[in-house]
C-alpha positions in Angstrom: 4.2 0.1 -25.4 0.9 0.5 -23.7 0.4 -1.0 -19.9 -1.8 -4.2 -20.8 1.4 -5.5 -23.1 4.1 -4.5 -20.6 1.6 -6.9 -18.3 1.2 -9.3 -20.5 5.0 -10.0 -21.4 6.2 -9.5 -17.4 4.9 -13.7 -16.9 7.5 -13.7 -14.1 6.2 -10.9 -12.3 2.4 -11.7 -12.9 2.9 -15.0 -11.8 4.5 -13.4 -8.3 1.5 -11.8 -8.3 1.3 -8.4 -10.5 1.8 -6.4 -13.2 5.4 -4.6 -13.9 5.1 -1.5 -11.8 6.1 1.5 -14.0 4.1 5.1 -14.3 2.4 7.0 -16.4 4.0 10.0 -18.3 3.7 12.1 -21.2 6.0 15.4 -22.7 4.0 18.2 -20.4 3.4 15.8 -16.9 3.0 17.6 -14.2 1.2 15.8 -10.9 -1.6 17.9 -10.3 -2.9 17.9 -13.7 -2.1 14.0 -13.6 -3.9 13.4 -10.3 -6.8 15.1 -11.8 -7.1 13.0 -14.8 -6.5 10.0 -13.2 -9.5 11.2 -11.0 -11.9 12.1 -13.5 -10.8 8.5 -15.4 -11.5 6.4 -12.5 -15.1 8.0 -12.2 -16.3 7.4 -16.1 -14.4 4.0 -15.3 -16.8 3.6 -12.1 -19.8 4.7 -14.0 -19.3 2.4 -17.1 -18.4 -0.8 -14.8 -19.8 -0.4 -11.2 -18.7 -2.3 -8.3 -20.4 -6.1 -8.4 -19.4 -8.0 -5.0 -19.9 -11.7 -5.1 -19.6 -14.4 -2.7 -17.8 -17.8 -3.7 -20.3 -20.6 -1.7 -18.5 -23.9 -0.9 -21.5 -25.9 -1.2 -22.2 -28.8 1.9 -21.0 -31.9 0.6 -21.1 -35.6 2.1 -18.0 -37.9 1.3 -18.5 -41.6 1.9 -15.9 -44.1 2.5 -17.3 -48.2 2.0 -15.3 -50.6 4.3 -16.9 -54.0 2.8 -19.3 -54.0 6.7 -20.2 -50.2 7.0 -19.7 -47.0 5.6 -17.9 -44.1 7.3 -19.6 -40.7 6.0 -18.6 -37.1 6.6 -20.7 -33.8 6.1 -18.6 -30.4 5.7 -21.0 -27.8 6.5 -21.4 -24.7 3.4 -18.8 -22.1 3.9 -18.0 -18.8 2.4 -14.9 -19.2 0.4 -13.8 -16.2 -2.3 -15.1 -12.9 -2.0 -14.2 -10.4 -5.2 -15.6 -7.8 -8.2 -17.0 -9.0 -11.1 -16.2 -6.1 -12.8 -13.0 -4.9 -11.3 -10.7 -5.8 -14.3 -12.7 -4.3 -16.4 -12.9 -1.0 -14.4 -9.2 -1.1 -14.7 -9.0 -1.6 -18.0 -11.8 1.2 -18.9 -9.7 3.6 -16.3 -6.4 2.8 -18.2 -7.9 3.4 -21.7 -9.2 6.9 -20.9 -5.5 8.1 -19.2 -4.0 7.1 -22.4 -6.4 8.3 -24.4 -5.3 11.6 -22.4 -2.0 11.4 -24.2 -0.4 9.5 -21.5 2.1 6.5 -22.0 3.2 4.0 -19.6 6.7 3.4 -18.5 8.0 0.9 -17.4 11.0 0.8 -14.9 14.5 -0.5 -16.2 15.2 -2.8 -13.3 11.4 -4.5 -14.1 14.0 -5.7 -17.4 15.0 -8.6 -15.7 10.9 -9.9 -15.8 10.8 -9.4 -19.6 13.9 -10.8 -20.5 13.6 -13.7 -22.9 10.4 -11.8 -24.4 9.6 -11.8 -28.1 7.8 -8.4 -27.2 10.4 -6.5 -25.9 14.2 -5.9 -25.9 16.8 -4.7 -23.6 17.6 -1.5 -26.1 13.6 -0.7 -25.5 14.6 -0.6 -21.4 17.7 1.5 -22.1 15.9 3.6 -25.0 12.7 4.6 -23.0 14.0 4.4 -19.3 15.7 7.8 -18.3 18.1 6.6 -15.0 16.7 8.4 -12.0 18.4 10.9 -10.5 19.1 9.9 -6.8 16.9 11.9 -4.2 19.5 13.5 -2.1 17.3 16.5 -1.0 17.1 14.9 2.9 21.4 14.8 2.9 20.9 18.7 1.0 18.7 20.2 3.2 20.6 19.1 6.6 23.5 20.2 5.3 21.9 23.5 4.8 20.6 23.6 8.3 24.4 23.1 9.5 25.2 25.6 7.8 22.5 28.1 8.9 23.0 27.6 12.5 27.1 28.1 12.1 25.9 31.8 10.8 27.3 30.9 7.5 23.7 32.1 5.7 24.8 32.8 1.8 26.2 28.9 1.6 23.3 27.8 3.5 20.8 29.2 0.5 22.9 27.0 -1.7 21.6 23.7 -0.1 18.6 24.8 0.4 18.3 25.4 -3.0 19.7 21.8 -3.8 17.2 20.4 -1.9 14.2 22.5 -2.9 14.6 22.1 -6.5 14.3 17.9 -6.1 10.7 18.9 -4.6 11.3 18.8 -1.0 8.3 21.4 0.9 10.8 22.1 3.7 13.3 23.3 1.9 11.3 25.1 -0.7 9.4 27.3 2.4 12.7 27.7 4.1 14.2 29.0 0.6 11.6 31.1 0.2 12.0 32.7 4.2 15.6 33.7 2.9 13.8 35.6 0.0 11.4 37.4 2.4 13.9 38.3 4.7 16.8 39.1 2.7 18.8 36.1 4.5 22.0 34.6 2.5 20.1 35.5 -1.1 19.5 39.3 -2.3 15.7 40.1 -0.6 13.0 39.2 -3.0 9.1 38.8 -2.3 8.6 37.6 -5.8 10.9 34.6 -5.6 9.4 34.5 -2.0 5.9 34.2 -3.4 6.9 32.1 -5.9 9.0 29.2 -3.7 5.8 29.4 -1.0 3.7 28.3 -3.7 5.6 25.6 -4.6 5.8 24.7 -1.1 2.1 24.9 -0.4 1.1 23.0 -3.2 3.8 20.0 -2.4 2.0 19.9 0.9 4.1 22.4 3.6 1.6 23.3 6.1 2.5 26.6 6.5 3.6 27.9 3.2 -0.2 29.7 2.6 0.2 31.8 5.3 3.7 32.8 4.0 2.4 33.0 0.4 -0.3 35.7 1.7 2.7 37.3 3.5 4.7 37.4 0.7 2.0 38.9 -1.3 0.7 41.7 0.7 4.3 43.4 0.1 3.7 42.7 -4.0 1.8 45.7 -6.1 -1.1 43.6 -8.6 1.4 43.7 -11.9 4.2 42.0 -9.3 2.2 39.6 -7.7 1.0 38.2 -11.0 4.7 37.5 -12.0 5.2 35.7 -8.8 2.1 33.5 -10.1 3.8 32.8 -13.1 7.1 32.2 -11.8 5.8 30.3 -8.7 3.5 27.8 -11.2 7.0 27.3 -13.1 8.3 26.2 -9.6 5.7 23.9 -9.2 6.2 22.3 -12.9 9.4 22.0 -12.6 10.2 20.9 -8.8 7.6 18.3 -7.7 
């Protein structure tokens, strides 16, 4: 089911005032390579259908009222009213057309169910069919935990949580993972897994983790550091 019909069937929550939320998704998603089609789609979109402002006047009117020995008038003055895109819809619709023609698909979120119910279009084994339930974030509660545990001296359990919490995408965790792999801390040492879990960090937006990526590296020979690569982009694939 493409994202115009799971808008067009959701009347409940277009009349609230949108479409179904949901996302986009297909077999090999990974963000980055998302993000940049997404990008690229939205310019050709831009391109095809470029922004048209308009202005809604409220013309000046004059309403009359006869009483039988006068008449009463009143003048409202012209006003700006609506302003808008005249080709914003179909800059969406352009934009939409190219991510799926990218081999992406939209889903739509189980609880947007309720919305559809009723529908003709869709039915509730479509929800539980295409609508994995999500796994509940707990890398925040993980990665505390972890912290406890590393201040009480207890190092090896402490890598455990970390782990826990880098592997649901969390930066933090994922350049404090990789610091145990530097040093040797709670995990055997290892500058390859270091390399690879700074990469992952660096890329899901930890400030810090280049610096300790280029660390990591310098103690890597060329045929070792290109493993880390390949291991660190399977990091970044798989915990995002």
């Amino acid at each position: 089911m493409n994202r115009s019909l799971t808008c067009a069937i959701a009347l409940l929550a277009v009349f609230l005032g949108g479409c179904v939320p949901g996302y986009y998704t297909r077999s090999d998603f990974t963000r980055q390579q998302f993000l940049q089609d997404k990008f690229e789609c939205e310019q050709t979109a831009t391109r095809m259908y470029p922004s048209v402002p308009y202005v809604d006047h409220s013309p000046a009117h004059t309403d009359c009222t006869d009483y039988g020995t006068e008449i009463e008038c009143t003048t409202t003055p012209a006003s700006s009213s609506h302003y808008g895109d005249r080709n914003a819809v179909d800059r969406e619709s352009a934009m939409n057309r190219c991510i799926e023609s990218n081999g992406y698909y939209w889903m739509p979120p189980k609880w947007s169910w309720e919305s559809a119910e009723g529908s003709s279009a869709v039915t509730r084994e479509y929800y539980e069919a295409v609508t994995p339930e999500a796994e509940p974030d707990t890398s925040v509660a993980d990665f505390n935990r972890g912290l406890e545990l590393y201040k009480g001296g207890n190092f090896k359990e402490a890598a455990k949580w970390f782990r826990l919490a880098a592997e649901q995408g969390m930066a933090m965790a994922q350049a404090q993972l990789g610091t145990f792999y530097n040093e040797g801390t709670g995990v055997p040492q290892d500058y390859k897994e270091a390399y690879a879990w700074f990469l992952a960090a660096n890329v899901n937006g930890h400030e810090d983790a280049q610096a300790l990526r280029d660390n990591a590296a310098s103690k890597l020979n060329p045929t070792q550091l290109e493993d880390a690569q390949e291991l660190g982009l399977e990091y970044i694939k798989k915990y995002q």
